[in-house]
N, C-alpha and C positions, 0 to 999 in steps of 0.2 A: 438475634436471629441467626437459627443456623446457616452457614455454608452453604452452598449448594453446586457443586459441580458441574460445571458444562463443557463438552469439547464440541466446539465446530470445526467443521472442512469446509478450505475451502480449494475450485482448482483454478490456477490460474493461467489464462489464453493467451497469445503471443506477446509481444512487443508492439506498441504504438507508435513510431515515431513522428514529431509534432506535427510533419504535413498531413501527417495520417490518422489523425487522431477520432478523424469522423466513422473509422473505420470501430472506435469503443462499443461496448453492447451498451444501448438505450434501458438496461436495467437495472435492476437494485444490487449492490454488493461494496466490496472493497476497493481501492486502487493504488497502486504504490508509482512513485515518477520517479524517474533515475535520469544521472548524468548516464548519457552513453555515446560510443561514434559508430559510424555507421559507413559501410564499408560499402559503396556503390555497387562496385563487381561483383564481390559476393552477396551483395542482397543479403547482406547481416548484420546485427546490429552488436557491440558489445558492452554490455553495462560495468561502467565504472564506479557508479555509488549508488546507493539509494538514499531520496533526497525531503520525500515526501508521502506520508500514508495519510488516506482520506478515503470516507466513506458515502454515499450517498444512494437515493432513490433510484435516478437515473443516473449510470455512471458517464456515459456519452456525453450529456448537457453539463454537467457540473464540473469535469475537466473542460470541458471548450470555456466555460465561462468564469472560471476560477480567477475570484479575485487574488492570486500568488504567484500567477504567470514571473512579474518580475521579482521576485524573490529567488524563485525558482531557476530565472536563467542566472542569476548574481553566482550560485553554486555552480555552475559550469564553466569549465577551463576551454583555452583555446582548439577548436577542434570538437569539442563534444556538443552536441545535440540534447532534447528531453525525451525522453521515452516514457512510455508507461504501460503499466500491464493490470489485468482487473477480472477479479471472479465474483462471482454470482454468492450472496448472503440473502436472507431473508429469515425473517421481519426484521425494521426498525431495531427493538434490541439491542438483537444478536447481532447486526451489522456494528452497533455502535460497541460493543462488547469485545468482537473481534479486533476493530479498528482500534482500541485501546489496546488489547492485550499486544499487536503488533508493533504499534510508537513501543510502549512501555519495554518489549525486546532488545529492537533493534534501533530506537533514538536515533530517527530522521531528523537531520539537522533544522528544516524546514517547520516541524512541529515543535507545537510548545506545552499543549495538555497531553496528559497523559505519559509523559516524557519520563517523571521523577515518583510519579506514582499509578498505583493501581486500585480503583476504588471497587470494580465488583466482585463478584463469588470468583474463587477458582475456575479457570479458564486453560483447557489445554485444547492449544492450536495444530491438527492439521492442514498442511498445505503443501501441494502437490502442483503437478502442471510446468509452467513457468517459473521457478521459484527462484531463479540465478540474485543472489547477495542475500537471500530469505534464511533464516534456519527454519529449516523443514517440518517439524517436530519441537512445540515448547509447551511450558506450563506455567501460568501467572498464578501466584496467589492473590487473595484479598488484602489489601492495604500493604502488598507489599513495594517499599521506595529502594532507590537505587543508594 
């Protein structure tokens, strides 16, 4: 079967941090969770890793109830917090398209498919917004492993 190339955008909106997490959009797209600290006074937050990429229907529900919470914190050093940030994808697919070509980039310690390989069509990711530890601009091929 040939090839078929696809690029999605996606943009991504602020920081979550974990008290704040109810603050995520209750919709469908991507989500990435980082190690970060967070700086009271300045009301900022700075991301130290990226620890986790995950996709879902509603992104709001699915980090609150995420069975990897404690995995998740196991990756954070003394002083850092989880944050997270999340854009909007749709449909199904393309979300799970995206989410693969993003592990298969940038290999979140926390994920394990998608990690070492890449099973769909050619895939070139924009991402815009929020993107701090993201590369902005890539392109997966088909079947291609690390």
């Amino acid at each position: 079967m040939a090839d078929v190339p696809k690029t999605i955008s996606i943009e991504f909106a602020g920081y979550y941090r974990e008290p704040n997490i109810g603050g995520l959009p209750a919709s469908a797209g991507v989500y990435c969770v980082y190690a970060c600290t967070f700086d009271a006074q300045a009301q900022t937050v700075d991301l130290k890793r990226l620890i986790y990429i995950g996709e879902s229907e509603n992104i709001k529900e699915r980090v609150a109830n995420h069975n990897l919470w404690a995995a998740w914190r196991r990756q954070l050093t003394t002083g850092q917090v989880i944050c997270v940030s999340a854009g909007g994808v749709s449909p199904e697919q393309t979300r799970h398209r995206a989410e693969a070509a993003m592990i298969f980039k940038h290999k979140p310690p926390v994920n394990e498919e998608y990690k070492h390989s890449f099973p769909f069509d050619t895939t070139t990711m924009s991402l815009s917004g929020r993107t701090n530890l993201l590369t902005p601009s890539f392109t997966v091929k088909k079947d291609a492993t690390d």
